[in-house]
LUMDOFI-143566 format. One record per residue (C-alpha): residue in one letter; x, y, z. Coordinates in steps of 0.2 Angstrom, whole numbers, plus 5000, padded with zeros to 4 digits. Layout:
<sites>
aXYZ...
</sites>
This chain:
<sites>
x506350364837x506150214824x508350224824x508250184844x506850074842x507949974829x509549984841x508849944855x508049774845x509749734838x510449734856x509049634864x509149514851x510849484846x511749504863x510349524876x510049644891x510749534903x512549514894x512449704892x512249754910x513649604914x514849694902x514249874910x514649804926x516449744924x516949914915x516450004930x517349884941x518949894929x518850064930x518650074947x520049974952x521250054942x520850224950x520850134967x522550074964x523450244960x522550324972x523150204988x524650134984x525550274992x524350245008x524950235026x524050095035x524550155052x523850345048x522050245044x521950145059x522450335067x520950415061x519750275065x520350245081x520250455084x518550465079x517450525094x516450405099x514850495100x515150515080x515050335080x513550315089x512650445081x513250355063x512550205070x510950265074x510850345056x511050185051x509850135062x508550255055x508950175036x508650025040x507150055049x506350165034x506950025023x505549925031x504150025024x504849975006x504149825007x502649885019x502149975006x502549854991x501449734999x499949845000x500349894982x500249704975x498649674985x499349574999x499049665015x498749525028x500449515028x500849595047x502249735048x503349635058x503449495044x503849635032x505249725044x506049555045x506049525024x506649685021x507849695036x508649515030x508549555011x509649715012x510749665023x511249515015x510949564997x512049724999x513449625006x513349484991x512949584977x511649564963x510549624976x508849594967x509349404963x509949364982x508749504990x507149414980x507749214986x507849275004x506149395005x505349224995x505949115008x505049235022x503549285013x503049115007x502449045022x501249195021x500749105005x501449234992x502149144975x503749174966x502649314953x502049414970x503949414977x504349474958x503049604960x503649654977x505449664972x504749774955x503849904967x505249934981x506449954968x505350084960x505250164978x507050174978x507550254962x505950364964x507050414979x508550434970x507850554957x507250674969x508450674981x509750684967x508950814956x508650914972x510750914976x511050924959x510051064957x510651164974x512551114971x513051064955x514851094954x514650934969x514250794956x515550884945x516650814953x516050644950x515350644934x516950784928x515550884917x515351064920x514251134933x512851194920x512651054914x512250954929x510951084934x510051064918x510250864924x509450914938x508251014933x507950884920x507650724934x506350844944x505250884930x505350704924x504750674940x503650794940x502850704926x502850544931x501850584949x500650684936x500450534921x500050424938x499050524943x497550554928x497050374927x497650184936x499250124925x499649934922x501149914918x501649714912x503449634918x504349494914x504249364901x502549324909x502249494906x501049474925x500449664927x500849784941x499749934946x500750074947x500250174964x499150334961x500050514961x499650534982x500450344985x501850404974x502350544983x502350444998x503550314989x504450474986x504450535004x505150355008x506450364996x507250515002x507150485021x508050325018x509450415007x509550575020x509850435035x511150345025x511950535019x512050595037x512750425045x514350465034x514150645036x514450635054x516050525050x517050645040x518550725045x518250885054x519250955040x519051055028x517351105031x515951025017x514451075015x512950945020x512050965003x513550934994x514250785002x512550725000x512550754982x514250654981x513550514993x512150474983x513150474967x514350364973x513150244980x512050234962x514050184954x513950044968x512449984964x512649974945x514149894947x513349754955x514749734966x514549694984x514149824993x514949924979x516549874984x518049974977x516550054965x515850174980x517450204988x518450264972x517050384968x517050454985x518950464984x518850534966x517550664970x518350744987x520150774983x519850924997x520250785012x521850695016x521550505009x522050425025x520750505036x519250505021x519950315019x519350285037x517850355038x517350255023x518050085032x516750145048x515350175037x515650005028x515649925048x514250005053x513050005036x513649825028x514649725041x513449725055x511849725047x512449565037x513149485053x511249525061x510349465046x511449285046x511049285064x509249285063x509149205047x509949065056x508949065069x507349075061x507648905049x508248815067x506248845072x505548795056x506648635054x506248585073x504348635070x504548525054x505348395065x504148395077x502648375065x503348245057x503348155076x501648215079x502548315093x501848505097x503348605097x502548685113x502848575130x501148645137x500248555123x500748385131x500348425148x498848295156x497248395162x496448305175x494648315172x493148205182x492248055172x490348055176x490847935192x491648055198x493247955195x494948055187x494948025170x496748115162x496548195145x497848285136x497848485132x497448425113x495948325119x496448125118x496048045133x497247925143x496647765141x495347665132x494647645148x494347825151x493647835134x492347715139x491947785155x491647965146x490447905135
</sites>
């Protein structure tokens, strides 16, 4: 223990977390993009536009609302981040529309918690929530999603080893004692949470987080795997017909694949995610398995991040007009300006805006 401790001081010290992740990161990608190379350089465009085209289109739309179903359990990450942090005024529909935006875009940029915090800060500060609080945020959903991970993951791995075999190229016992190994951490973590409230301190700042009790964990947990099992089955439902694979263990391979992309820090886990897949399912023709990664990569990343920009864009439009108008002392609403006609005490009109000025000096006078 003191030998890790020294290590792992050496490292932070003398080259620094950050610059080691970065180096992790460009290995993964190097490797990535060797095996992609050799794997399609011998690939026939006009055979992976023949199996996207041939994809029925009910798989498609089923895909989509998968997707659909992701994105929408995505939302309670931050709904229940916020609660977590102490900051439940914050109304469900603000949250959808952080978490919505965050993930879209920050999946299709990369570095996700970098570009995912600046645009859930840009939403969630006009509810008065600093930089720490969108820190503290970003600090719970990612625990929510690698609480997920673990379970969902150790659950496959456990069930169907020989699937993240193929991935990780170790034999199958020892992934099932990886397995079993993640669900009795697991185990232990929802139990360590559970005897007594843990703080835990972040950052440089070191601000502190309360970790959610062992019932709130489980419903992190329950989250987690929900949004996983809708991304699993949107690409399961794309596969070629043939051969047969069985739901667990594309599962297992899926969610593999996606925890490569993320580390890699890549966009979307370009070229990361899709070698894996490619790597680990040697069963299926690659033209075929090529496209229903491409339709996955439409529906899951491409749309959302079209959406996201959309709305994004729309919703700084308002502000900057609203911003405009206050700086004009307009109301951006036209039925604020409207004249009231109202009678003085003579029984003469007097016209009064909807904000409560009157007309005229004159009308002024005679109200008084």
């Amino acid at each position: 223990m003191k030998g890790l401790k020294l290590i792992s001081g050496w490292l932070r010290d003398r080259i620094g977390w950050h610059t080691l992740g970065l180096v992790a990161s460009l290995v993964i990608i190097g490797i990535a993009a060797v095996v992609l190379y050799e794997m399609l350089r011998n690939i026939r465009p006009d055979e992976v536009w023949d199996a996207i085209s041939g994809t029925d289109p009910w798989r498609i739309g089923l895909a989509a609302l998968f997707v659909a179903g992701a994105y929408f359990t995505l939302t309670f990450y931050d709904w229940f981040a916020l609660r977590t942090i102490g900051k439940p005024h914050v109304p469900y529909r603000t949250a959808a529309l952080a978490s919505f935006t965050s993930y879209a875009i920050g999946h299709n940029v990369g570095f996700s918690a970098f570009t995912g915090g600046t645009v859930r800060y840009r939403i969630y500060s006009a509810h008065g929530l600093g930089a720490v609080d969108v820190a503290k945020l970003c600090f719970v959903t990612g625990l929510t999603f690698w609480l997920g991970n673990i379970a969902i993951l150790g659950l496959g791995i456990t069930v169907e080893p020989w699937a993240a075999s193929a991935v990780d190229q170790l034999p199958a016992w020892v992934n099932r004692l990886i397995g079993i190994a993640l669900l009795s951490g697991l185990a232990a973590y929802v139990v360590w949470v559970g005897l007594k409230p843990r703080r835990i301190g972040v950052g440089e700042g070191h601000w502190t987080v309360t970790l959610p009790g062992s019932r709130l964990t489980l419903m992190q947990i329950a989250i987690g795997i929900v949004d996983l099992s809708f991304c699993a089955a949107a690409m399961y439902v794309l596969m070629p017909e043939q051969p047969f694979i069985d739901p667990i263990a594309l599962g297992v391979v899926f969610i593999s694949a996606t925890l490569l992309g993320f580390a890699s820090h890549a966009p979307g886990g370009l070229g990361v995610f899709d070698a894996a897949m490619l790597v680990a399912l040697p069963q299926f023709d690659k033209e075929p398995l090529l496209g229903a990664l491409l339709l996955l990569r439409l529906l899951y990343y491409v749309t959302p991040f079209a959406l996201a920009l959309i709305i994004m864009g729309v919703r700084e439009l308002m502000l900057s007009r609203r911003r405009l108008a206050a700086r004009k002392g307009i109301s951006p609403d036209p039925l604020a300006a409207m004249p009231v006609i109202q009678s003085g005490d003579d029984g003469s009109p007097a016209t009064e805006s909807a904000t409560g000025d009157s007309a005229s000096p004159e009308a002024r006078r005679r109200a008084s």
